[in-house]
C-alpha positions, 0 to 999 in steps of 0.5 A: 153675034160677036164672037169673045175669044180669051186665053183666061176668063178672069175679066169676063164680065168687064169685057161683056159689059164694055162689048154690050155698052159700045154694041148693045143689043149684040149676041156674045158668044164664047164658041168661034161661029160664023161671026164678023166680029170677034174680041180677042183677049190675050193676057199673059203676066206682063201684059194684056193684048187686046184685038178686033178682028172682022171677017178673020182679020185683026183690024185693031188692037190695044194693050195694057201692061200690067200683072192680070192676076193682081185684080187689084191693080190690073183691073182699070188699065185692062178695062181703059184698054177695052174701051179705047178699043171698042171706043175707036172701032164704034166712033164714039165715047161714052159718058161713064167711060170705062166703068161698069158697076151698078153703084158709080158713086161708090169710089167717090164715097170712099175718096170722101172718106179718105179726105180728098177734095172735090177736084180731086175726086171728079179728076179721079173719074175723068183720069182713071175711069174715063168719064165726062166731067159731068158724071165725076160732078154727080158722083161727088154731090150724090156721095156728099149728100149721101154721107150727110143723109146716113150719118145718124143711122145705126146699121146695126141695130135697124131695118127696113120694111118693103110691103110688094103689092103685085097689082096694076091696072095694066102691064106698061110695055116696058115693065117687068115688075111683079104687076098682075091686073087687078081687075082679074085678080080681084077674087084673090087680093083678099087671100093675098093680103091675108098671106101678106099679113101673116108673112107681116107678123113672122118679121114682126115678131122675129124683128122684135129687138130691132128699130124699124127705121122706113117703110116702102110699100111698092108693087105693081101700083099699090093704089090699085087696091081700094081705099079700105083695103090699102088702109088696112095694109097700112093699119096692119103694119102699126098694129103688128110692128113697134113703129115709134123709130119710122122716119118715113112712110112711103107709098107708091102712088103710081099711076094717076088712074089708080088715084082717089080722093078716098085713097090719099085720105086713107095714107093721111090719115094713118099717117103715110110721110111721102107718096110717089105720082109717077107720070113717066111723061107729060106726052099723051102721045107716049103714053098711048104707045107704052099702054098706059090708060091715062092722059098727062092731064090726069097726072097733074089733076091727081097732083094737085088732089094730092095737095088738097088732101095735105100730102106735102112729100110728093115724088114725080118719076119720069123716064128718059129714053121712052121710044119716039121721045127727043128732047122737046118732048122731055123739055115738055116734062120737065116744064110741066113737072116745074109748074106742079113743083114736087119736092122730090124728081127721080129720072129713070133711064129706060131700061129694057128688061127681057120680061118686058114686052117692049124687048120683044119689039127691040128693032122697032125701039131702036129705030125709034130712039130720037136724040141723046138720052145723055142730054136728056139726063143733063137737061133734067139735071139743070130743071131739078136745079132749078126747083132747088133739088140735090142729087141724092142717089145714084145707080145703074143697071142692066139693059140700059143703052150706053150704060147711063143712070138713074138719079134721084133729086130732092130738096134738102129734107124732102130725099126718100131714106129707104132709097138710099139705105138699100142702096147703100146695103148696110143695113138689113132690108126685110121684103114681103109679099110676091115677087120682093127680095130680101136683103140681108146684111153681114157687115163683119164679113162685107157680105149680102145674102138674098132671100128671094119671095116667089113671083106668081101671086097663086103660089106666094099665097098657098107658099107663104109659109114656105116663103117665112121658111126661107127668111128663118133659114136666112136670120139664123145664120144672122142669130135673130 
């Protein structure tokens, strides 16, 4: 446990998040126990003290003069200060340096926009946030990709549409989605699916004035439903929304064992645009540990089933950092992912969420973490070069060792809009099914509203006229 002491709580979070991304797994607690370790912040309106004490005495300290109320001004020199600090008594930096935040790409967006150059906006990164030179470069060609991406969209007038499909053909130890087993849920997708439709026509009709831009169906693994009900989920949405704006149709594919002729004949048809074959690696090995029913040559047989059936938008996901992985292993993945030649290569950073059984197995992952996930993310940054892809989106999030990235490559015309567009959070991103969150945009007020759907599969169908309630109490405050 690491004891965090302060006189004001103003930078709480930036002294977690910098404490758990130097010593993660770490327990912080704000009341003085038996703790080796404590994090002391004094801050008065001259200057920022900060202090490591072990076993009740200071062994180190750092400061920032700066004016702690002005958040505006003080914030990053308070930050650099803890990160020096941490950065000293841990032995080592970290890739994104003092910055925290689930959207890094974000100041290299507004420095775009102000006219700045190139260099000057990845000196930005490395001077003021601390970053290796690497993440500055990715940051401005997500950015730059990104502009280029969003210019034709009218936030305003369009939405997005998310379909939650919360079945799977097995829990992966490292998951924490909305994913229930199909096989014992069979009895109930039906009445799911109803529910699921009828919360389809609610936003349907309450969206009527609106231009329905992309579709996302995820889950779970949507391919665990048969061939004939994903072709009615998909059939429902043309027949109940106006769908003469989408632009894109995507269905995650998943996994390979969900996988069928029929059903990627059923998305040709309707027509679904881009599909997602998620082999997370190429390792049988891995995938044994991480409970996953199939072997790496299913993935790459579905692949190829998928080219035959005309699919010519296909994702790949991978995952960096998966327990017992070093750098060969990844180096594997990514050679047998260049010869199957996606048009699309999104690498998640594991993370490990509390939900996720692999959390409850923590001490066992982290002795079995072999190299540095960071190479890993640069090796797969120099393969999907290769493959003439650009990074086009970009983010962060919790539990992720040393605060590292997910990053989502393309080839140019071929990147996932939905991807980008609820990343960026300026237009409205409409969530059914259990389990999926909505995402309400107010862009006058700079503001986001959520409208959470529940998770458990029995209650969003007997609930679902509740779970409509909540998305009407949401839109009348939009005036929908």
């Amino acid at each position: 446990m690491i004891y965090l002491d302060q006189n004001v709580n103003d930078y709480d979070n930036d002294f977690r998040t910098m404490i758990q991304a130097f010593i993660p797994r770490e327990k912080i607690i704000l009341t003085e126990e038996d703790t080796r370790l404590t994090f002391r912040a004094r801050l008065s309106e001259e200057q920022v003290v900060l202090s490591l004490w072990e076993n009740g005495k200071q062994i180190d300290e750092e400061r920032a003069v700066c004016y702690y109320p002005d958040k505006k001004t003080a914030r990053n020199p308070i930050k650099a200060a803890a990160y020096y600090l941490l950065s000293r008594y841990c032995g080592k930096t970290l890739p994104w340096g003092s910055m925290t935040g689930v959207r890094p790409t974000k100041f290299a967006t507004a420095r775009l926009e102000q006219g700045w150059t190139e260099e000057a906006v990845i000196r930005e990164y490395e001077d003021l946030y601390l970053t290796t030179r690497q993440k500055g470069e990715i940051c401005y060609r997500v950015a730059k990709r990104e502009q280029e991406l969003l210019q034709p969209f009218r936030f305003k007038e369009e939405y997005c549409l998310y379909v939650g499909i919360p079945f799977c053909l097995s829990r992966c130890l490292y998951c924490s989605f909305t994913a229930y087993p199909v096989a014992q849920y069979q009895d109930r997708v039906e009445d799911y699916l109803q529910a699921l439709f009828h919360e389809m026509e609610y936003v349907a009709k309450k969206y009527s004035n609106k231009r329905l831009v992309a579709v996302y169906i995820g889950g779970g693994t949507p391919t665990s439903l048969s061939a004939e009900q994903l072709g009615r989920v998909i059939d429902h949405i043309y027949a109940v929304f106006d769908t003469r704006y989408i632009t894109e149709f995507t269905v995650e594919a998943g996994r390979p064992d969900s996988l069928s002729r029929e059903k990627f004949l059923a998305m040709k048809e309707r027509p679904v645009t881009r599909i997602s074959i998620n082999p997370q690696t190429m390792n049988d090995k891995t995938l044994r540990f991480i409970g996953r029913a199939h072997t790496a040559q299913m993935t790459v047989d579905a692949f190829h089933l998928a080219r035959e059936c005309g699919m010519d938008n296909i994702n790949m996901d991978m995952i960096v950092g998966l327990p017992q992985e070093d750098i060969q292993d990844i180096r594997y993945t990514l050679d047998v992912i260049r010869e199957l030649n996606p048009e699309s290569l999104t690498v998640h950073s594991l993370a490990i969420k509390r939900a996720a059984e692999l959390n409850i197995q923590m001490q066992q992952y982290q002795d079995s973490i072999k190299g540095s996930t960071n190479e890993m993310l640069t090796l797969a940054d120099q393969y999907a070069s290769g493959l003439g892809m650009v990074p086009y989106y970009l983010y962060r999030q919790k539990n992720i060792p040393g605060n590292l990235e997910n990053v989502g490559y393309a080839k140019p015309g071929k990147e996932c809009l939905y991807n980008v567009l609820i990343m960026e959070e300026k237009m409205d991103i409409i969530a059914v099914g259990a389990g999926t969150s909505t995402k309400l945009t107010f862009p006058d007020e700079n503001r986001i509203e959520r409208v959470e759907n529940v998770k458990n599969v029995e209650e969003y169908i007997r609930r679902v006229d509740e779970m409509i309630g909540r998305k009407e109490a949401g839109l009348q405050e939009k005036q929908l």
